[in-house]
N, C-alpha and C positions, 0 to 999 in steps of 0.2 A: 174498318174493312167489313165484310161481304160475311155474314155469320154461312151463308151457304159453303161461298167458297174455302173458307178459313176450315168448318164442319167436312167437308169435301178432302182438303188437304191432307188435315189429322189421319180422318179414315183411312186414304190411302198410303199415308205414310207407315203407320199401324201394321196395315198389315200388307206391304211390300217386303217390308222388314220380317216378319211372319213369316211371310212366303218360300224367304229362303231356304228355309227345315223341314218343311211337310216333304216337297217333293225329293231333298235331298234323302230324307229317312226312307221315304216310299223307295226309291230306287237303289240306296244302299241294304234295307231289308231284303231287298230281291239279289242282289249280288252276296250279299250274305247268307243268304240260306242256298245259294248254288255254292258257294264254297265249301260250308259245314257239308251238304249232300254228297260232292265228291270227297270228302273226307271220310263219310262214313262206307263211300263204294268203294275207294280205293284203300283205306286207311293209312296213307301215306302221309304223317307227320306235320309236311309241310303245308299242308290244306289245312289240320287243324291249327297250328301257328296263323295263316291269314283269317282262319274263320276268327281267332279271339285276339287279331288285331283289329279287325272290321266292328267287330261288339264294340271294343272301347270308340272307338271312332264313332259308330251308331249313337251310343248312349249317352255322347255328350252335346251333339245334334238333337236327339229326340228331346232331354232335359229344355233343352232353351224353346222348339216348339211348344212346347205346352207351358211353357212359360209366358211368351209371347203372345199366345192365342189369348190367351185370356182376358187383354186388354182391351178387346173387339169387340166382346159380351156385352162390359161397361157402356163401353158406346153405343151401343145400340138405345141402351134407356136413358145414355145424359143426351148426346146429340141428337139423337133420329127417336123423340117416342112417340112421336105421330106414325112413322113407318114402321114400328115395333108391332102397335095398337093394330097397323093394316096387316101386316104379315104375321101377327103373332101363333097364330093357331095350324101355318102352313109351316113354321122354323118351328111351333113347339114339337109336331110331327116327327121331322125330317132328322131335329136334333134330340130327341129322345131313344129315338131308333140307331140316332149313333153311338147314343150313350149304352145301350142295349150290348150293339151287336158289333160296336168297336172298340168302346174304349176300354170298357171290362175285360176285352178279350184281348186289347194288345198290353193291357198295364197287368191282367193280372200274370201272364207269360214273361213280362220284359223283365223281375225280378229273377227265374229261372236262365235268362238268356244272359243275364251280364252276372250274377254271381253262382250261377248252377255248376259251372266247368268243373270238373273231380268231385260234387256232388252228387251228379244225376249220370244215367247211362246218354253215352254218346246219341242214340238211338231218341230217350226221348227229349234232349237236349234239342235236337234236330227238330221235333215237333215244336217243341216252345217256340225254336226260332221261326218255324213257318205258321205258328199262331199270332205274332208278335206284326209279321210280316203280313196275314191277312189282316187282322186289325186294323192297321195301317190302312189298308187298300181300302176296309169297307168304311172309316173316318171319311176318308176321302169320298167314297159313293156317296154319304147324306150330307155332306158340304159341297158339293158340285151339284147335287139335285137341289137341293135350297137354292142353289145361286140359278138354276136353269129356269125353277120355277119362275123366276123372277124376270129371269129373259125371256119365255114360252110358259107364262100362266096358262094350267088345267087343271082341270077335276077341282071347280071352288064355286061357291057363289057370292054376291057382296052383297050384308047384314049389315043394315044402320041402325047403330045405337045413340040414344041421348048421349051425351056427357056434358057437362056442366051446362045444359041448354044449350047445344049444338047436339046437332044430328052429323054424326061420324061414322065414316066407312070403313070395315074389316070384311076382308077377307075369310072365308072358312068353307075347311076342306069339307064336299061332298062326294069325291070320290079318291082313298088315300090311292091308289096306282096311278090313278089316269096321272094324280100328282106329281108321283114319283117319276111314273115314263112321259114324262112330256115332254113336246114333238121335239127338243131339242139336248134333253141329259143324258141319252147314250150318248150320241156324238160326243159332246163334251165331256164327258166322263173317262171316255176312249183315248180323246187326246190329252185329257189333263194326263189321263197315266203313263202316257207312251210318254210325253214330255217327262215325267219324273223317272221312269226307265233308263230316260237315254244320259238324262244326268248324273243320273246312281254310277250308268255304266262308262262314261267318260271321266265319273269323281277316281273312281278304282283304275283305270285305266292311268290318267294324270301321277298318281303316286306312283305309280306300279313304273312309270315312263321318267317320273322321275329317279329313280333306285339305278335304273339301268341305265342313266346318264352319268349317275356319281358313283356308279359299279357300287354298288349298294345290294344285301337283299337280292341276289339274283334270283335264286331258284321261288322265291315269294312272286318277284316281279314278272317271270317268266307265267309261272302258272294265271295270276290271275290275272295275266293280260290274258291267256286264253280262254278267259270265260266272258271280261267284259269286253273286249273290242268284237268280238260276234256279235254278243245281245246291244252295242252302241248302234251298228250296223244295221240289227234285224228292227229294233224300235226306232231307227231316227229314220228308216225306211217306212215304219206302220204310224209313224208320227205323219209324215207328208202324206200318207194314207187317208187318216180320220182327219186332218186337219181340210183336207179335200172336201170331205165328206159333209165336215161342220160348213163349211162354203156353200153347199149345194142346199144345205136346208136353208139357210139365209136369207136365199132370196124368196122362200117363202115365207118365213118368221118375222126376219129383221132385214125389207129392204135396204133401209136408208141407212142402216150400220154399215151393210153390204157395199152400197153406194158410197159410203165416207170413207171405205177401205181402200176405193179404188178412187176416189179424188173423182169420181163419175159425175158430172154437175147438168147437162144434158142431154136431154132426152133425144132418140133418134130411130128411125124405121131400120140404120144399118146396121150389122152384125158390132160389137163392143171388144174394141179391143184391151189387151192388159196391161197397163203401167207397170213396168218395171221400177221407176224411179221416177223423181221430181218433186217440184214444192208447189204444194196448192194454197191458192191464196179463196178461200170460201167468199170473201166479201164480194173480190171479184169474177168469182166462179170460174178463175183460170186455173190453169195449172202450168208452173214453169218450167223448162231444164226436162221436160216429162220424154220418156222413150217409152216407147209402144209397140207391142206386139197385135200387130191388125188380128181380127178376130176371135184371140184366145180366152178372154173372159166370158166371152158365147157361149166357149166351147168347153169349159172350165165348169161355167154352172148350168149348162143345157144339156152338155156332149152332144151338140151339134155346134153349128160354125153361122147362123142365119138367125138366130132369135136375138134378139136385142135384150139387155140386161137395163133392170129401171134406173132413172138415173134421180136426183136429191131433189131438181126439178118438180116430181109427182109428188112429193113429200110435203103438207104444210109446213110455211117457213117456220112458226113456232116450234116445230116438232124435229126438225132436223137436229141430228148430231153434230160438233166438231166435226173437223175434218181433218188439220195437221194432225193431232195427236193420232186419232185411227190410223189414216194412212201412214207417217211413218213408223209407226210402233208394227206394222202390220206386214210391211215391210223389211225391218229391220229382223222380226220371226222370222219370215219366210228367206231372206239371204242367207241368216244364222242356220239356219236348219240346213240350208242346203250345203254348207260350208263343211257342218259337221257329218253329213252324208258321204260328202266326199272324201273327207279325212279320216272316218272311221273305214268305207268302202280301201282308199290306199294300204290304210296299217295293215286291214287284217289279210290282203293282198302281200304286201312284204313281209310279214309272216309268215304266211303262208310258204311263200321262198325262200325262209329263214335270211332274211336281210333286214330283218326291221333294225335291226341297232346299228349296221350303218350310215342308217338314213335321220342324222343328228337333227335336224330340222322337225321332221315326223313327230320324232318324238318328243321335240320343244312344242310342238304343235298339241299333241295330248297334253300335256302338260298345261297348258291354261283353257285347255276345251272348256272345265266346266264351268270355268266366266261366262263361255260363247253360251254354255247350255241353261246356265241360270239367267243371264238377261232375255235369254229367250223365252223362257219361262215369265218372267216376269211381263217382257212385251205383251206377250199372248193375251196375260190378265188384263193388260192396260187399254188393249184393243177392244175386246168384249166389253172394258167396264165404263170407259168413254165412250164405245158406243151405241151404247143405249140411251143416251144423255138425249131429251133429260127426261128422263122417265126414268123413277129407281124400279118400276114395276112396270112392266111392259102391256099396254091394252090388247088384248085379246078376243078371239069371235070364238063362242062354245054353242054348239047346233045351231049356227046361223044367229046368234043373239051377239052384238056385239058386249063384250066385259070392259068397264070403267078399270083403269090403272091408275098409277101414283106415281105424279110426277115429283123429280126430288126435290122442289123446293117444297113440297106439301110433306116430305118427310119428318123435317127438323121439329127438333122440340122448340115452343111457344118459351118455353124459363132461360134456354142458353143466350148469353151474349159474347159477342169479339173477344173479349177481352181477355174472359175464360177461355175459349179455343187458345187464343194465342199462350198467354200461361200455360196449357197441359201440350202444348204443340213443343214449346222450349224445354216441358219438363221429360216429355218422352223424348225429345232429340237430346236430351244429355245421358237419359239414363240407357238409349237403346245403343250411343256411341258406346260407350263403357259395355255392354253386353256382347259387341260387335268386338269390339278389341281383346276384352276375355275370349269370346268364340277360337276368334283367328289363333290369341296368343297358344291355348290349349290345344288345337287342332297342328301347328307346327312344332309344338313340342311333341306330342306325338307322331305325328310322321321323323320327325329326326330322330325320333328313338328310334322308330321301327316296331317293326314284330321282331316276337323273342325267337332266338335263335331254338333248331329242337335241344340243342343242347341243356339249353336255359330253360325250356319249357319242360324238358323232362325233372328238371334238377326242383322245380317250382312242385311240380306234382309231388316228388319223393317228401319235399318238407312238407308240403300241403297233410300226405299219407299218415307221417308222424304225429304231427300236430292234432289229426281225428282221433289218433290210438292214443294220445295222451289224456285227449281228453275222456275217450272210451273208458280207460283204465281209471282215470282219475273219479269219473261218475262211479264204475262200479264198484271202487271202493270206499266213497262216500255213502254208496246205498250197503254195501257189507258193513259197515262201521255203523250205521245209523239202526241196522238191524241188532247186533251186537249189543246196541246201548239198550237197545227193547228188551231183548231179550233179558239185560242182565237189570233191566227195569223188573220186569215180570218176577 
């Protein structure tokens, strides 16, 4: 087999798998430190009962991300170290500065956050959690800017070195911002977070809808529906926002991804309308079963209704993307999103009327949202990372000087063969099944325990209290007795 394709697979399988923990932690650290915070305004009990249900839930999710993550590193210097060699000076950048200014800050907090409860005051408990909590977010800002780089190269020049008698191109930063802000990482940065937001806040919601079906945990499920089904709301509304937005820079960065999104395959002087649906067949530049909204992609990345959008056409045929996978991966986001707009827009409507719990559907409907929200998630990734194909580094113009990029078969490493992908391909699908099955199995034991009741929670503190005074007591008379024996030393 195809050491690209096979190199291709691994990777994405890696870290699809990966994928599913960042944004769930990103968005439950956010719904967790809105918990703790009305706990500490209202001091009401039951806020803190979910705030150190949501920790153990956190902590067992962040564990496996950074478990996870780690296998991606690897890969970059067994399968990709040609693309290492090219990228190395713009990822050693982007990820030092994570290592700096995120991971210090959410690791050395996250000890405080899952074992600090009756050791530390409420108050700065609350900080740890929203230092744990930026952490998270700024991990996330130097791995969406690495990965933007990549789609929207700036601020670099390309330096050829010998290596074993070849002359070899790298990349290297000559201006670290332009790097950082290039024409395309805020957008994406924006939406990766609103995507982890909205997941956080339909994962909280989902339990929360589960309790109130099996009259479980009411006054838990009550409350913290009224924090995440607003913030589901207000981010899967600022989600269709920036994800707009990422669209509109497109057609100046990445036409032809732009173009494979929309199954777009000719070019034409009339305004472009939007594919709702259908199945494109690239070979033959059709598209089938296709329904169409006359105009709106014009008007979508023009705002106007008259400019024609490019179409795969203008694009040399070597240089094109895929087109199934973009379009429906693209697709399939944008229904999901819209689905969840709408269900979380209903809930917090019948809430609002205090009727959500007779509406048994509704809240079977929260209840498996954050499937809808994580393959949406995922989609997203699938969309952007296909379509770039094939170029792992996208060619670039910096003051009018066109920049050489790196297509991905110039990526791979020269040493890997088939045989090896497929060996570490069967060894990660057995060992990532088994991590996946731990995940689930732990994460349902926990929800069916529940959070401790205050009763239980107060009862945990009193023995916590004693357990300190024993050992208070026990130290101070270890150091009286040790003095003692000094003393009668002397």
């Amino acid at each position: 087999m195809d050491v690209e394709l096979l190199s291709r697979l691994q990777f994405a399988g890696t870290i699809m798998f990966h994928y599913l923990f960042p944004p769930l932690s990103i968005g439950l650290g956010l719904q967790l430190f809105l918990c703790e915070l009305a706990f500490n305004w209202t001091k009401n009990p039951v806020w803190e009962s979910a705030a150190r249900f949501w920790t153990r839930v956190f902590a067992v999710n962040f564990a496996l991300g950074v478990a996870t993550g780690i296998v991606m590193e690897f890969e970059f210097g067994t399968n990709w170290a040609a693309y290492s060699r090219f990228v190395g000076d713009v990822f050693g950048s982007a990820l030092a500065a994570e290592g700096i200014f995120a991971f210090f800050l959410e690791s050395g907090f996250l000890a405080v956050l899952v074992f600090g409860w009756d050791r530390v005051g409420p108050r700065f408990h609350l900080f740890s959690t929203a230092m744990v909590f930026l952490g998270s977010v700024f991990s996330a800002v130097w791995i969406v800017v690495a990965n933007s780089w990549q789609q929207t190269p700036a601020g670099y020049e390309i330096v050829w070195n010998e290596i074993q008698g070849k002359q070899v191109p790298r990349a290297e930063v000559t201006d670290f911002w332009a790097m950082v802000f290039n024409p395309s990482s805020v957008d994406r940065l924006t939406h990766t977070l609103m995507g982890a937001f909205v997941l956080g806040a339909f994962f909280v919601a989902s339990v929360s809808a589960y309790y109130l079906l099996k009259n479980r945990h009411r006054d838990f499920a009550k409350k913290c529906l009224a924090i995440s089904l607003p913030s589901a709301l207000l981010f899967s509304f600022l989600s269709a926002i920036t994800g707009h937005d990422s669209a509109q820079k497109l057609v100046e960065t990445q036409p032809a991804k732009l173009a494979a999104m929309e199954a777009h395959f000719h070019s034409s002087d009339e305004p472009t309308g939007l594919t709702l649906f259908g199945w494109p067949d690239a070979q033959q530049e059709e598209i089938y079963f296709d329904v169409k909204v006359p105009r709106l992609l014009s008007f979508m990345v023009y705002n106007d209704l008259e400019t024609p959008v490019p179409a795969l056409d203008q694009i040399p045929a070597d240089e094109r993307p895929p087109v199934w996978i973009p379009f429906q991966m693209f697709h399939l986001m944008v229904g999901l999103g819209t689905a969840m707009l709408a269900l979380a827009a209903l809930a917090v409507f019948l809430r609002y009327k205090g009727s959500l719990e007779s509406w048994r559907w509704v809240l079977w409907g929260l209840v498996f949202s954050p499937v809808a929200a994580m393959v949406a998630n995922q989609a997203g990734w699938i969309t952007a990372e296909v379509g770039r194909q094939p170029w792992i580094v996208y060619p670039s113009v910096q003051g009018g000087v066109e920049m050489m990029g790196l297509r991905t078969s110039d990526g791979l490493s020269e040493s890997v063969v088939a045989s090896q992908v497929v060996s570490s391909i069967i060894m990660f699908g057995i060992i990532y099944s088994l991590l996946f099955a731990i995940w689930i199995f732990v994460l349902n034991a926990k929800i069916k325990h529940g959070p401790d009741s205050v009763e239980e929670m107060q009862r945990l503190k009193a023995e916590h209290r004693d357990e300190s005074m024993r050992e208070s007591i026990g130290h101070s008379g270890r150091s009286f007795g040790g003095s003692m024996m000094e003393d009668a030393g002397e």
